[in-house]
C-alpha positions as CSV (number, residue, x, y, z in Angstrom):
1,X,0.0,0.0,0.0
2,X,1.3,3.4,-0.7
3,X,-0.4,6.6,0.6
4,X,0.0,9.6,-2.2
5,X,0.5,13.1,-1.8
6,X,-0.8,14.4,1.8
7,X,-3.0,11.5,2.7
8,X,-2.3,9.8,5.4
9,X,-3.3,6.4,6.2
10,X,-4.4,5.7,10.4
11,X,-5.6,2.7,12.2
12,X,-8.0,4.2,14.8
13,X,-7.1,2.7,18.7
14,X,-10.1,2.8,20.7
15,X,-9.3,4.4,24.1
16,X,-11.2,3.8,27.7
17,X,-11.7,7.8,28.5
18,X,-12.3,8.2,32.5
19,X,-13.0,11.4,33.8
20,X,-11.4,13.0,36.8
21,X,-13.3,11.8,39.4
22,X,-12.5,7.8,37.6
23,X,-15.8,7.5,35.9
24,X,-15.6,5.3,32.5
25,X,-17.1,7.3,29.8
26,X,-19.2,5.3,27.4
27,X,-18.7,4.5,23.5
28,X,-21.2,7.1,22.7
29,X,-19.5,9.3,25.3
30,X,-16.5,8.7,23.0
31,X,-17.6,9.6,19.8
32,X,-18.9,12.8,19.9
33,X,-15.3,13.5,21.1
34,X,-14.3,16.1,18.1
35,X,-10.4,14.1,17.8
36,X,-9.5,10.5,18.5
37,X,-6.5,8.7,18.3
38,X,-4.8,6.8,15.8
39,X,-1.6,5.0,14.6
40,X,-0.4,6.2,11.6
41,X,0.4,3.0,9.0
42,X,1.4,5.0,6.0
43,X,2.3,8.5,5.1
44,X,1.7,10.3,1.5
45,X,4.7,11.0,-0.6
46,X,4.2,14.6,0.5
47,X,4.3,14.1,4.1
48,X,7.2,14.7,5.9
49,X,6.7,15.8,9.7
50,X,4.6,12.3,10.6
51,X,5.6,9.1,10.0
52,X,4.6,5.3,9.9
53,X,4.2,4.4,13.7
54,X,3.3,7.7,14.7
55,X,0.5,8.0,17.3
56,X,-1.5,11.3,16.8
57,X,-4.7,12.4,17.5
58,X,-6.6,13.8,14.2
59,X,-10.1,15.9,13.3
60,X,-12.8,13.6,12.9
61,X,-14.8,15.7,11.0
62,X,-12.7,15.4,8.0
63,X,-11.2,12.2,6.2
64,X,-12.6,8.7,5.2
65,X,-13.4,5.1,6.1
66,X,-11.9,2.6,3.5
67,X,-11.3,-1.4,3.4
68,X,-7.6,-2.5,2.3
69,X,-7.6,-6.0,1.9
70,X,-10.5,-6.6,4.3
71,X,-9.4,-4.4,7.0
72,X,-10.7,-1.0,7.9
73,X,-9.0,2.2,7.6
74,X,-9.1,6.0,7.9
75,X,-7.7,8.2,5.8
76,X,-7.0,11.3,6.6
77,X,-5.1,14.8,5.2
78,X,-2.0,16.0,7.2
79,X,-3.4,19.1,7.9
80,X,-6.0,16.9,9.7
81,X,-3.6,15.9,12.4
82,X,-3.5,18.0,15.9
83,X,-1.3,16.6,18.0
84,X,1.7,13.9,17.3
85,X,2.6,11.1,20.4
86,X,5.2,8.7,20.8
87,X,7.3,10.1,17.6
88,X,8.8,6.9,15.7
89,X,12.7,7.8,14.7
């Protein structure tokens, strides 16, 4: 698989968000969170601040879902990403 241009291909981790006081938020909680997390599998040819490995959090209101060889994607633009975690070398 190779991402092109700015795209960005994620594999979205499902977190257990508590809040302060330790209460488990629920899935629906969840989503209606604005950015989520992901793992970054491939970056475009024209992407060169994140790369494969990466975890980031990313707008949800923008990008894709799409099946690669029967497994479930997003893809997103790398203006799309917020925050980078746990930078790959």
């Amino acid at each position: 698989m190779i991402a092109i241009g700015k795209n960005i291909v994620i594999k979205q981790i499902e977190e257990e968000i508590k809040t302060s006081s330790g209460i488990l938020l629920s899935q629906d909680d969840v989503s209606n969170f604005r950015y989520k997390r992901g793992k970054v599998i491939k970056s475009g040819t024209e992407v060169h601040d994140i790369k494969e490995g990466d975890d980031i959090y990313y707008d949800t209101a923008t990008g894709y879902t799409a099946m690669i060889e029967n497994e479930q994607y997003t893809i997103i633009s790398q203006r799309d990403v917020v925050i980078v975690l746990n930078r790959t070398s």
